[in-house]
Structures are given as C-alpha cells and as structure tokens.
C-alpha positions as CSV (number, residue, x, y, z in Angstrom):
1,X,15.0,-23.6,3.2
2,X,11.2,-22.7,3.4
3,X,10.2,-20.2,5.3
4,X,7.0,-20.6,7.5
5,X,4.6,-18.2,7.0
6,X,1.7,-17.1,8.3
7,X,-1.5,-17.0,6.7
8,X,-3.4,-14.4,8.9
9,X,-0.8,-12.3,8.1
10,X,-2.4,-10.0,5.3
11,X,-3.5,-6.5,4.2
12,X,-5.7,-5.0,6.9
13,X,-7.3,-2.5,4.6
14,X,-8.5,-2.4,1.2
15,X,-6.5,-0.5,-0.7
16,X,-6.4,1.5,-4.0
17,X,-3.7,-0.2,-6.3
18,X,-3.3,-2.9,-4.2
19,X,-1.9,-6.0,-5.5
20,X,-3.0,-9.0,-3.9
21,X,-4.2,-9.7,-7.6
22,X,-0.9,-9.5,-9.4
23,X,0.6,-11.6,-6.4
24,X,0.7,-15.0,-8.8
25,X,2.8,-12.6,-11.7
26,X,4.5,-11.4,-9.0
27,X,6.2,-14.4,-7.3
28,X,7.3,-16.0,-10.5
29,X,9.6,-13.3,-11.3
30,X,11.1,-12.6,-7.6
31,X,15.3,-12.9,-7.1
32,X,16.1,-15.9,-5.3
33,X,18.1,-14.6,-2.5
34,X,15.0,-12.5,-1.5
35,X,14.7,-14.0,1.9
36,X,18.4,-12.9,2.6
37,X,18.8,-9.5,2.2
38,X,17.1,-6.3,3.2
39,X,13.7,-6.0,1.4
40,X,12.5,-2.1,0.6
41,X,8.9,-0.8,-0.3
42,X,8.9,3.0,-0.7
43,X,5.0,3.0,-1.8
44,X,3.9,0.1,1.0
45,X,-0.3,0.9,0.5
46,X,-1.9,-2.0,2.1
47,X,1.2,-4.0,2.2
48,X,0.0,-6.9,0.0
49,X,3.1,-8.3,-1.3
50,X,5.3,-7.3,2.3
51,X,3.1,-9.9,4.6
52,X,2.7,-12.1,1.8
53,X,6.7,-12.3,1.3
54,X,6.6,-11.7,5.3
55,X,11.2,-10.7,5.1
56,X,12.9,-10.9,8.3
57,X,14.2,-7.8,7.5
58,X,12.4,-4.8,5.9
59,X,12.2,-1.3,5.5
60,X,8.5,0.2,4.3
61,X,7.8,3.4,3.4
62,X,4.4,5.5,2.8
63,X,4.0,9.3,2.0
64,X,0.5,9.1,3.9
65,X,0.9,9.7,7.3
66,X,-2.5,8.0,8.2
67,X,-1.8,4.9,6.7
68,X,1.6,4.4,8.4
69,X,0.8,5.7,11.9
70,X,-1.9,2.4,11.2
71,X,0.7,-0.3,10.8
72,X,2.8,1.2,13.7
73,X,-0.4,1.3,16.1
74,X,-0.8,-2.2,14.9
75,X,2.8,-3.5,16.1
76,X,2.8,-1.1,19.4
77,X,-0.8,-1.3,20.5
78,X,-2.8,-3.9,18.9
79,X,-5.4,-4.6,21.9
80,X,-6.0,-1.0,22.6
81,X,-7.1,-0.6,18.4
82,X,-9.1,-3.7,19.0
83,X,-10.9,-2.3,22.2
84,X,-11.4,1.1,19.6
85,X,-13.0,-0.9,16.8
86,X,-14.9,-3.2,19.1
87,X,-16.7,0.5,20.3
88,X,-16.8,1.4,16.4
89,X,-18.3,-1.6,15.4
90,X,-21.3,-1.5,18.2
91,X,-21.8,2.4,17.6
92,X,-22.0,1.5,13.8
93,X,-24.7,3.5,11.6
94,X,-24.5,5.8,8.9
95,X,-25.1,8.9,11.5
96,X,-22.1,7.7,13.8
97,X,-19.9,7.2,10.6
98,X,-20.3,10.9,8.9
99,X,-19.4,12.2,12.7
100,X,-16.1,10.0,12.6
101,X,-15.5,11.6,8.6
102,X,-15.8,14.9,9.5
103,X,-13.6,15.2,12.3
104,X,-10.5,15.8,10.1
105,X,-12.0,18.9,9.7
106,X,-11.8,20.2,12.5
107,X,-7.5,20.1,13.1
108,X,-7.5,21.1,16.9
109,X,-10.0,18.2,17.8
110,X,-8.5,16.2,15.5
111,X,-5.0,16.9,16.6
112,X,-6.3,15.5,20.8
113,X,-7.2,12.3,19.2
114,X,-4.6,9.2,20.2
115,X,-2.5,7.4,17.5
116,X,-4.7,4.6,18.3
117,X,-7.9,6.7,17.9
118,X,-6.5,7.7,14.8
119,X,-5.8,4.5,13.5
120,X,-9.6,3.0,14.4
121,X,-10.9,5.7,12.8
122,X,-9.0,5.0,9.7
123,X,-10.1,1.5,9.7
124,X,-13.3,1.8,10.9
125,X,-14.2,4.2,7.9
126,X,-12.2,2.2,5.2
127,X,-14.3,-1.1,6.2
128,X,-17.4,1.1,6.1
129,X,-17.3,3.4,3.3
130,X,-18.5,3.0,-0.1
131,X,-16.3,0.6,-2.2
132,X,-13.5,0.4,0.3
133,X,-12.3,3.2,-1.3
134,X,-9.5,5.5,1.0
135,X,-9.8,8.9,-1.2
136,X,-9.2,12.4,0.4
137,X,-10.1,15.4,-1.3
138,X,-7.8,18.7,-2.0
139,X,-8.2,20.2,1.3
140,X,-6.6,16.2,2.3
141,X,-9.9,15.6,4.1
142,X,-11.7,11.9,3.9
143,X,-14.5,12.5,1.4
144,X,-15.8,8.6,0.8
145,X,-19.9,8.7,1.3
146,X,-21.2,5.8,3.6
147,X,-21.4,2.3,1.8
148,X,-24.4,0.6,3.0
149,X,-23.4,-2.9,3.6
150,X,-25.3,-5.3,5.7
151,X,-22.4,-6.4,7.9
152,X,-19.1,-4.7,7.0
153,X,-16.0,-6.5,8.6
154,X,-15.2,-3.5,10.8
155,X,-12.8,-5.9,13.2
156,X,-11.0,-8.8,12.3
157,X,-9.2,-9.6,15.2
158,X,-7.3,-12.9,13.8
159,X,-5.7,-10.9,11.2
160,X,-4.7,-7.9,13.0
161,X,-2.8,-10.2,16.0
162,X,-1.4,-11.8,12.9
163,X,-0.4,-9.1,11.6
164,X,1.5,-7.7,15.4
165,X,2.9,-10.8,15.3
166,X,4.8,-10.8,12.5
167,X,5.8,-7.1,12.9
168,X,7.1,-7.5,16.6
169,X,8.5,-10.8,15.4
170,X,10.8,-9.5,12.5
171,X,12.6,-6.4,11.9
172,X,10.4,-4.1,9.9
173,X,10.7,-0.7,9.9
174,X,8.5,1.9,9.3
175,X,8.9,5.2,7.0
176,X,6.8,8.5,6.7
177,X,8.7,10.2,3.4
178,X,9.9,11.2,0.2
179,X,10.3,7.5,-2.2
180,X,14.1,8.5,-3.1
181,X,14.5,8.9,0.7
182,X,13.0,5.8,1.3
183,X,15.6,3.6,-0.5
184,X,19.0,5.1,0.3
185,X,20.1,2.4,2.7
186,X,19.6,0.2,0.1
187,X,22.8,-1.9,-0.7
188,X,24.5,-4.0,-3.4
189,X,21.9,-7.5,-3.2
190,X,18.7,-5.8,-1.3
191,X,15.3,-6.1,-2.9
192,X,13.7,-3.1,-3.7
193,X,9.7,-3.5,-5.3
194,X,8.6,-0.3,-6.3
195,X,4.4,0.0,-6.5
196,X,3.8,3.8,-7.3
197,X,0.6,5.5,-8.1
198,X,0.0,4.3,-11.8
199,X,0.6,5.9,-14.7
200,X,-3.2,7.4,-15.8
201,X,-4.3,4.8,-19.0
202,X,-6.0,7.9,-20.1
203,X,-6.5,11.6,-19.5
204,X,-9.7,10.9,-17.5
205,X,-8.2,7.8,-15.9
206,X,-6.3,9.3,-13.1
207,X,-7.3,8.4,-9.8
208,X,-4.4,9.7,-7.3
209,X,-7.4,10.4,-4.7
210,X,-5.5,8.6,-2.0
211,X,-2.3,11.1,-2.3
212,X,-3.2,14.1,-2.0
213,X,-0.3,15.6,-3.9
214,X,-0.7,13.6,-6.9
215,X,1.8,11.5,-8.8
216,X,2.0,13.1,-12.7
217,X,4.8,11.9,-15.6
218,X,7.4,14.2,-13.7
219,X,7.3,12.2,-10.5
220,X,7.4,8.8,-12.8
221,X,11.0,10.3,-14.8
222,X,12.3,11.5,-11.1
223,X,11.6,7.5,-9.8
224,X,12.7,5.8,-13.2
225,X,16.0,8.0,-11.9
226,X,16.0,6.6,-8.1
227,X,15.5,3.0,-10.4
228,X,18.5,4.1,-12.5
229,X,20.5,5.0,-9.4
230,X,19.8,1.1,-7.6
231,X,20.6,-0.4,-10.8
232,X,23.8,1.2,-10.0
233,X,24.1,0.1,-7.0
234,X,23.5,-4.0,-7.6
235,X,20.3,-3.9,-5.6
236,X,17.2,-6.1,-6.9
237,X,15.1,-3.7,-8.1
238,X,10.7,-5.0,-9.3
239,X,8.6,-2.0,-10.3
240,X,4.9,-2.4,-11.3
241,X,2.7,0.0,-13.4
242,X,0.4,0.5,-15.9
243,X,1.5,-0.9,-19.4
244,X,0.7,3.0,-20.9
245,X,3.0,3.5,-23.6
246,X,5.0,6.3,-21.8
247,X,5.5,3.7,-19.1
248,X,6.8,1.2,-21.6
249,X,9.2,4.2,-23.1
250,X,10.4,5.6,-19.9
251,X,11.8,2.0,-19.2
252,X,12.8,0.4,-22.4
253,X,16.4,0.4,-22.0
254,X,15.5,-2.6,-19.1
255,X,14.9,-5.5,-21.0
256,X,12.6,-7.3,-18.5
257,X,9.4,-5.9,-19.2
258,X,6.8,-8.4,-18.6
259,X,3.0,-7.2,-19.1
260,X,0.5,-9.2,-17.5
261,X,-3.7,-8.3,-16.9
262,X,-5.0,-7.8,-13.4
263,X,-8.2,-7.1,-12.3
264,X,-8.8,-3.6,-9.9
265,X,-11.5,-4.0,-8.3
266,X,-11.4,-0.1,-6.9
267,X,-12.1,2.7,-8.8
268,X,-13.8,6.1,-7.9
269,X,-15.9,5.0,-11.5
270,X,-17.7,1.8,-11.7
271,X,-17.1,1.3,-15.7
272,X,-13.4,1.5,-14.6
273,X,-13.0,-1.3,-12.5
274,X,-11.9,-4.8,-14.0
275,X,-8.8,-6.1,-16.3
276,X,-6.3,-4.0,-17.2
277,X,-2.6,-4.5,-18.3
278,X,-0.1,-3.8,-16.1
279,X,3.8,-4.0,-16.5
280,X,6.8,-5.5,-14.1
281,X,10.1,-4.5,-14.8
282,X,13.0,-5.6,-13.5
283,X,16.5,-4.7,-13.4
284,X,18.0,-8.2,-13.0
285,X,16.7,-11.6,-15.3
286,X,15.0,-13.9,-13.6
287,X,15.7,-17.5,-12.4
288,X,13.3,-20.1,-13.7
C-alpha cells in the first residue's frame, strides 16, 4: 500500500552533511517493511531523508540543542515562529543580522529569549549567512559572516505548515543526546539510518564546525559498536559515510557496502565542495 506523502514536507534548513543528494542511492537500498516499524535517526541534521520517508512512527535524535528545540518549536508553535521570521525578514540587513549573531554571547540575555525566539533566530541566520553554512566556533558560538544575497528565503511558510503537519499528524519524537542513547528502544524489525559527522577524506578535510565537540575515529569505533549491538538485536540498520579507507575497514566484516558519489554543496572551503564518494552499509541484503 502507498503511502501519501507530502511534498512540502522537507528540510527547513540547509544543512552540513545533508543528504537530500544521496536520497536516489538511498531509497533503492531501503528494507521493505520500513513503513511498519519504528524508524530511528540518532544524527537527524536537517532531516532530509525523515520527511522524505515521512514514518508514522519515529524517534529522532540530535546532539545540538539548537537544532532540535527548532523542529519541536515547529510542531508546538508554528504561527508564533512565522510571526518571528516575518519581523526578521522586514528588519533584514547585514547590521540587524551581526546583532542577532552575537547574542549567544552574551548567556544571560540569551538565556530570556523564548524557544520560539530561539528557533527564528536559528533560521533567520542559516537562511542569511554565507553559504548556508550552520558552523559554531570552540566557545559553541555562531561564527558564519553575513552572505550577501539579493533575496534570501528567510520564511517559507508552505513548507514550515507542511512540516507541523506531518509532525502533529504522526508520532515523531524528538531527542536531545548521546547516539547510543538514542537507539536503545530500538527492537528486533525497527529501521535505524545512521548519518554521523563523516569520516575526514584527509587530515585537512575535517569540517565538524556544526558539533562543537567533534566526531574523530574513536567516536566512529564506539558507533560501528552501537551498529554491532542492533545487528544483534534484528533491527534494520543503513549507515552512510565517507568511503575513506578506515571507513571501509572499520565495516568490512558487513558485506553490503555500496559506494556511490554525491555532490556537497557546503563546505567551510570552496575547492572542497562537489563529488565525493560516499559509502552505505547495511546490516541486512536488500530486496530488488
């Protein structure tokens, strides 16, 4: 049976790592009884491959505290973050947008800000900033300089009602924690698609701007363990990364490995943005 879906339901942010390129590779090689079970995303970012599977069921995870307190102002309070972008949008200029940067600076009047305010602020600067690019620096403050674009979608009110709808509509729940924390509900037939910060494809490559704590090779051997441990379990289990060769060690005992190219189109360096092979493995062979 087909599932309707809707088409306004779709990222809300532009997002580092995000996969709406890889979404082709990604639906050929999907278990068939996704639409059935529980469906898990311990590294959700902009949510690319959630609304375009749109469950009835899910449970999404982020370690950034921002970007979560976004979708859940998005399913509780979607006309009040309208109303806050509507004022962002008419108060847009490069002036008004380094006051809105700086002010997680400052923690007390930070800290008096709404969830909602916090949200449109979030938006408001990812829409507006240069290259789209959510990056916070070591202190975890927003550091992205002002991209000058002649008329930056700062509100997109379609998507965002799209997006409550199918949140308020299905049963999606929302994490703030830990990825192995994230996952251990998961049971025997759930679907579990694991997106993590990628494995750097060389020691100047890195770009884990968007987590402040990072995500090095230790991180990668403690989630190829929470992998291990779902295997275990008979869950579903897709998990996308960079085809580097520790990647491709680290999970050669799983025989589905299948490297495709995608093209990123964010990057903190210009001469790093285009093609570049990634990796999906699976834990389970998939039905043609």
């Amino acid at each position: 049976m087909t599932v309707q879906k809707n088409p306004l339901v779709k990222p809300f942010l532009k997002w580092a790592g995000g996969k709406r390129q890889l979404l082709p590779e990604i639906r050929k090689y999907l278990p068939k009884n996704i639409g059935k079970t529980t469906y898990f995303e311990p590294f959700l970012g902009g949510g690319a491959l959630l609304f375009e599977l749109q469950p009835k069921t899910a449970i999404v995870n982020d370690k950034n505290k921002e970007l979560i307190n976004c979708y859940q102002v998005i399913k509780d309070s979607v006309e009040e973050l309208i109303q806050a972008l509507q004022n962002h949008k008419q108060n847009h200029s490069e002036e008004y947008y380094y006051h809105l940067r700086q002010l997680d600076r400052f923690k007390k009047k930070y800290n008096q800000l709404s969830n909602i305010e916090k949200a449109a602020r979030i938006i408001y600067l990812n829409k507006t900033c240069y290259n789209g690019l959510f990056r916070v620096n070591s202190h975890g403050y927003f550091n992205v300089p002002f991209g000058r674009y002649k008329n930056p979608n700062i509100l997109d009110e379609a998507v965002l009602r799209g997006v409550n709808d199918y949140l308020n509509q299905k049963s999606v729940t929302f994490l703030n924690r830990d990825f192995a924390e994230a996952v251990e509900t998961a049971k025997k037939g759930d679907f579990v698609y694991f997106d993590p910060p990628y494995d750097p494809v060389s020691n100047t490559a890195s770009f884990t701007g968007y987590d402040i704590n990072g995500f090095n090779q230790e991180q990668q051997e403690r989630l190829k363990k929470v992998v291990d441990d779902l295997t275990e379990k008979g869950c579903y289990v897709m998990l996308s990364n960079s085809a580097t060769d520790f990647i491709l060690d680290l999970y050669k005992d799983y025989k589905e490995t299948i490297v495709v190219s995608a093209t990123r189109s964010i990057n903190s360096n210009a001469l790093k943005r285009g093609k570049i092979d990634e990796v999906l493995v699976l834990n389970y062979v998939p039905k043609p």
